[in-house]
C-alpha positions in Angstrom: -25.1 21.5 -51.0 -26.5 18.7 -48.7 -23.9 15.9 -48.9 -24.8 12.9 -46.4 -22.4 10.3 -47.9 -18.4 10.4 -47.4 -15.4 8.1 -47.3 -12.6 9.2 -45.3 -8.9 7.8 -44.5 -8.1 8.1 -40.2 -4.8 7.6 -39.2 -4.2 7.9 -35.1 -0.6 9.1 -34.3 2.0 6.9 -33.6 3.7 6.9 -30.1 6.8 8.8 -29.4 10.5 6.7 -29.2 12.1 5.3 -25.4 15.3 6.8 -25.9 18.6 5.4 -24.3 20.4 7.7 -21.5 22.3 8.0 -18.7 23.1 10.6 -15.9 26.8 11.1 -14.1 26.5 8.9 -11.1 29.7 8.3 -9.1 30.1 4.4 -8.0 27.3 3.9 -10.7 28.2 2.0 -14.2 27.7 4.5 -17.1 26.5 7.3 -14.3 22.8 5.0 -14.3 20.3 4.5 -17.4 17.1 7.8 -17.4 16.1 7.4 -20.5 12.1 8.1 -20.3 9.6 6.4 -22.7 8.1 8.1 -25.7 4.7 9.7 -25.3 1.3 7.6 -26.5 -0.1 8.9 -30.3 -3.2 10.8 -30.2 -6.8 9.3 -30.3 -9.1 10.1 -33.7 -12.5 10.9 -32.6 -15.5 11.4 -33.9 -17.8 13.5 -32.4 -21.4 14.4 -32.7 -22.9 18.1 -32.9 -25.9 19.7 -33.4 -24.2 22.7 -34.9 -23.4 20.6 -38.1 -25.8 19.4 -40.5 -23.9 18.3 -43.8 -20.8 16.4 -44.3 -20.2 18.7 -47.0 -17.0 19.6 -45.6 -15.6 15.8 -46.5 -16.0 16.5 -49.9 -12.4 18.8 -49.4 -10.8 17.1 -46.6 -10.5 12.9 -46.7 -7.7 12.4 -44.9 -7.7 13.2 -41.1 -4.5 12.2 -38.4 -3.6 13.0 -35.1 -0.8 14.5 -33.6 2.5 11.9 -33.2 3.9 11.3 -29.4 6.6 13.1 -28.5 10.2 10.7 -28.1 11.0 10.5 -24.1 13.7 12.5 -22.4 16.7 12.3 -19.8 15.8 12.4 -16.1 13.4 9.8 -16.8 11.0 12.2 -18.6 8.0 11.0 -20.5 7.5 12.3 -24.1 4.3 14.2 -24.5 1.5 13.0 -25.5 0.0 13.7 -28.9 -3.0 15.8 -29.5 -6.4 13.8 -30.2 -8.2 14.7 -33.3 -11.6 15.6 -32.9 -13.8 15.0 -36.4 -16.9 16.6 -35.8 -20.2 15.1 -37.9 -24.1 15.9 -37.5 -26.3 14.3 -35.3 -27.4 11.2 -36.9 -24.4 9.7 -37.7 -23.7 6.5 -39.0 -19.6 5.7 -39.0 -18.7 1.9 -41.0 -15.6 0.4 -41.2 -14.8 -0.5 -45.3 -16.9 -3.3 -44.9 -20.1 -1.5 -44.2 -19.8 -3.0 -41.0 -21.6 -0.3 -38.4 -18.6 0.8 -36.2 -20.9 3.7 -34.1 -24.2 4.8 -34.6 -24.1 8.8 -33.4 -27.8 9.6 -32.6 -26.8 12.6 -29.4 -25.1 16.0 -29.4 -21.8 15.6 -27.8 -21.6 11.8 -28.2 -18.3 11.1 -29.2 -16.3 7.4 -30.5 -12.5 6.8 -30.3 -12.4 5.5 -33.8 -8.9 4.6 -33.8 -6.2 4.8 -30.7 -3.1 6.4 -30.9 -0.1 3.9 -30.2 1.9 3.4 -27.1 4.8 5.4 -26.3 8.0 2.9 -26.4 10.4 2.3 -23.3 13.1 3.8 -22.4 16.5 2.3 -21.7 15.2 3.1 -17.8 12.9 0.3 -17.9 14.8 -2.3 -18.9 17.6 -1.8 -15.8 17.9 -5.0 -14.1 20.2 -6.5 -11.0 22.0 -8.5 -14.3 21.6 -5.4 -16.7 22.2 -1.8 -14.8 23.4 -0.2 -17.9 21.2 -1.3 -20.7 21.6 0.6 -24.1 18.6 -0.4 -25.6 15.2 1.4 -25.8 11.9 0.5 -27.5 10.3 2.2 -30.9 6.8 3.7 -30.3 3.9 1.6 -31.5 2.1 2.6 -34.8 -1.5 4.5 -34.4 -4.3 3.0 -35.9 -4.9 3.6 -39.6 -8.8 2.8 -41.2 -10.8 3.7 -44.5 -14.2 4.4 -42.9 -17.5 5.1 -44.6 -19.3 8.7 -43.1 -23.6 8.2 -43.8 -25.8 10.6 -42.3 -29.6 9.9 -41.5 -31.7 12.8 -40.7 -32.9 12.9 -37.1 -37.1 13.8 -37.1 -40.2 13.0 -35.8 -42.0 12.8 -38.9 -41.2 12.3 -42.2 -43.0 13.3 -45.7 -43.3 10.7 -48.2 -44.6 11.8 -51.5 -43.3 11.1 -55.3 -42.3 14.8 -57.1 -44.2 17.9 -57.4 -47.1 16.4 -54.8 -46.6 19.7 -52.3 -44.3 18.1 -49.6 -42.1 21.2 -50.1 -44.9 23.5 -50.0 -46.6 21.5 -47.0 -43.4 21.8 -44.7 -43.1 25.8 -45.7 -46.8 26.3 -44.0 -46.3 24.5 -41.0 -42.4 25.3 -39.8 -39.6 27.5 -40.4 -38.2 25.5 -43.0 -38.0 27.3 -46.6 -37.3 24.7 -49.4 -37.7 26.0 -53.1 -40.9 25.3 -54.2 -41.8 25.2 -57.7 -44.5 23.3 -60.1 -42.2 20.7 -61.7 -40.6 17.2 -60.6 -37.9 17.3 -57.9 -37.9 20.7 -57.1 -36.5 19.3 -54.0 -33.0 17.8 -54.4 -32.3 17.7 -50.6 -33.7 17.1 -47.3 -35.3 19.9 -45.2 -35.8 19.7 -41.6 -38.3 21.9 -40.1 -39.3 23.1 -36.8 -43.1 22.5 -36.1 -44.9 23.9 -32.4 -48.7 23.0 -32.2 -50.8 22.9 -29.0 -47.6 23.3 -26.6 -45.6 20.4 -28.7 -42.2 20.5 -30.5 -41.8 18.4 -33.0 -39.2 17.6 -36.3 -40.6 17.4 -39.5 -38.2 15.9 -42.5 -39.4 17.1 -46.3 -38.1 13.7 -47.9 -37.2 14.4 -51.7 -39.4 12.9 -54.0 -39.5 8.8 -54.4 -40.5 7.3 -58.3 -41.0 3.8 -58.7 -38.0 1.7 -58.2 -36.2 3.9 -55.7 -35.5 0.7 -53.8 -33.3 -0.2 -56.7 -31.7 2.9 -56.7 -33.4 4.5 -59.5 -34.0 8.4 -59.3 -32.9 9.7 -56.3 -33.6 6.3 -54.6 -31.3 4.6 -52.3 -29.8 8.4 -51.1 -33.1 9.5 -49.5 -34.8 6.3 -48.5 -32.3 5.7 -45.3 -33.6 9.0 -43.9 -37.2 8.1 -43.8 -35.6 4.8 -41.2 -35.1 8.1 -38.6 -38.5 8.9 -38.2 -41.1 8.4 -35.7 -44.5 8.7 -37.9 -45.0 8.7 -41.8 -47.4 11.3 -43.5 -47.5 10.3 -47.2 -48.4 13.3 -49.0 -50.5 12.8 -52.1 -52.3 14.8 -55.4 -55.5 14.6 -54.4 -55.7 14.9 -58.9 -53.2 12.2 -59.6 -54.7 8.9 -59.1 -54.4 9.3 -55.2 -55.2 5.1 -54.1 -53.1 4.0 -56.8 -49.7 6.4 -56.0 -50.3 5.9 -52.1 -50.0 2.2 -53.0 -46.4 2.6 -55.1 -45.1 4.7 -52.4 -46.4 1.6 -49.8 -44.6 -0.9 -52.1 -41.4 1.2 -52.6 -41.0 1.8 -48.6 -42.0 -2.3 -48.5 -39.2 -2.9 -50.9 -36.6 -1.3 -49.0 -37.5 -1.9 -45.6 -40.6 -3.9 -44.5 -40.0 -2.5 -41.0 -41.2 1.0 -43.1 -44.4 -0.2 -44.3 -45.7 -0.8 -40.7 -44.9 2.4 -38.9 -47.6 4.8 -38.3 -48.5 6.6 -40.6 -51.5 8.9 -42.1 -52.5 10.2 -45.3 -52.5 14.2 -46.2 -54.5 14.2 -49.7 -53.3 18.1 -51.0 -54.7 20.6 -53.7 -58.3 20.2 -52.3 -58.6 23.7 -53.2 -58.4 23.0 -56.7 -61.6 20.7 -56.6 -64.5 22.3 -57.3 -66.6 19.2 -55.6 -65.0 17.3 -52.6 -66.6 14.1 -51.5 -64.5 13.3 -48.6 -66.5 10.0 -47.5 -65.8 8.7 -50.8 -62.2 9.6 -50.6 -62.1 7.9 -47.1 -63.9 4.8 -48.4 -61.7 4.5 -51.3 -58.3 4.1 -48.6 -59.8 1.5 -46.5 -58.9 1.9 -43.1 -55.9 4.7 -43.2 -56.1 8.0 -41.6 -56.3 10.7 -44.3 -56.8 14.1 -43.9 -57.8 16.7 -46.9 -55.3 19.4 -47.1 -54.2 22.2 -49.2 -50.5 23.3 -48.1 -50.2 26.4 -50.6 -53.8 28.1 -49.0 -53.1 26.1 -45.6 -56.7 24.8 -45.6 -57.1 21.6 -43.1 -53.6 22.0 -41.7 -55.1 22.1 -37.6 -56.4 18.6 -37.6 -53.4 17.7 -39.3 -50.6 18.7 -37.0 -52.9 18.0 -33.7 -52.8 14.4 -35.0 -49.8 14.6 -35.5 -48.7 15.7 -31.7 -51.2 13.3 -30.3 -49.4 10.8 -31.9 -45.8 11.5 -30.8 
């Protein structure tokens, strides 16, 4: 199951005790003070990898802490340090605190945020000797880690992304051209999750990102709407991907509005049209089709017999 939506509860540890000491000094009042300080609490990090791609595994596990400092020790010995706890998440993710303010923005493998510090390790009775105080009995508690309720989002990371409403071929479309191999079926939202698929044309890689179906009022949060919207922000170019038989101008328009509606950055990316199930026309007049969408860049396509797919993709990797 694709899960890209998580809250979780961090808690960094808490830093280790100063404890209160003394060694057997002759000529020296209580033998001298050696009590160490405690050791600092570990980090909680988050880190990203490409070797995950689902936060599924928050769905079992919400509540993450690292590892507690250790208390100091006689002989002036520093408690040891608690072990940092390392969250890994995919590429392409988005941490906020419980404010949905952004708190790190995870776009490269191995980039990693200290989302909350471990406390400091308190003072031994060492440290607080003095030329009016040789013997002091006092030591310090460690500090408290940092605690937060954070909000985990992932955002698909592609070069292009297919826009379509259900059952227009998106699925089938990104099964022709990569290594992708999302269900495909002839009825409305076949696809329930993203797809990412590995595309190589003409000696350039690209990322291709099947985008589950959109209806009219996604924006709002109807259908699938809101969940699947944020990925298309990822991407590079925008290939709407339309039933040539289902009243092509007029869906290409609600999917324009929808994307509008949600993010009027979306409506101005570059984009192109792919117009699929040409092979179940008997009669294609593409000048007419061409007229009939103004100045956008449509190509005819049929993903299931992989008919015009060439001058797709080498648009598309001219256009990267």
């Amino acid at each position: 199951m694709f899960v890209d939506y998580a809250e979780i509860y961090v808690k960094a540890g808490d830093g280790g005790k100063g404890i209160v000491s003394f060694r057997r000094e002759k000529f020296v009042p209580k033998g001298g003070p050696d009590g160490g300080d405690g050791g600092k609490g570990g980090d909680v990090i988050i880190q990203a990898s490409k070797d995950e791609n689902t936060l599924r595994p928050f769905r079992f596990k919400k509540h993450f802490k690292a590892e507690n400092g250790r208390p100091g020790g006689s002989n002036n010995k520093t408690g040891k340090s608690g072990k940092n706890l390392i969250i890994k998440v995919p590429v392409g993710t988005i941490i906020k605190d419980e404010n949905s303010n952004i708190v790190a923005d995870l776009t490269i493998d191995g980039e990693r945020v200290v989302i909350a510090k471990g406390g400091g390790g308190g003072k031994g009775n060492a440290a607080f000797t003095s030329p009016t105080n040789r013997a002091p009995r006092v030591a310090q508690p460690g500090k408290k880690g940092e605690e937060k309720k954070l909000i985990v989002e992932l955002k698909l990371l592609a070069d292009v992304g297919l826009v379509g409403f259900p059952n227009a071929g998106k699925s089938s479309l990104i099964r022709s051209i990569s290594d992708a191999k999302p269900e495909v079926a002839n009825y409305p939202f076949t696809t329930i999750q993203p797809h990412l698929g590995y595309v190589s044309f003409n000696d350039k890689d690209f990322i291709v990102a099947d985008i589950p179906g959109i209806i009219e009022g996604a924006h709002e949060g109807k259908g699938l709407g809101l969940r699947f919207l944020k990925h298309i922000e990822r991407t590079r170019l925008l290939l709407f991907v339309i039933d040539i038989l289902d009243d092509p101008k007029e869906k290409f328009d609600k999917l324009l509005e929808e994307l509008h509606s949600f993010s009027g950055e979306l409506s101005k990316r570059n984009r192109a049209v792919a117009l699929n199930k040409i092979d179940l026309l008997d009669n294609l007049d593409k000048e007419e089709f061409i007229k009939l969408f103004g100045g956008e860049t449509v190509f005819f396509i049929s993903a299931m017999k992989k008919q015009g797919l060439d001058r797709l993709l080498g648009w598309i990797s001219t256009n990267l």
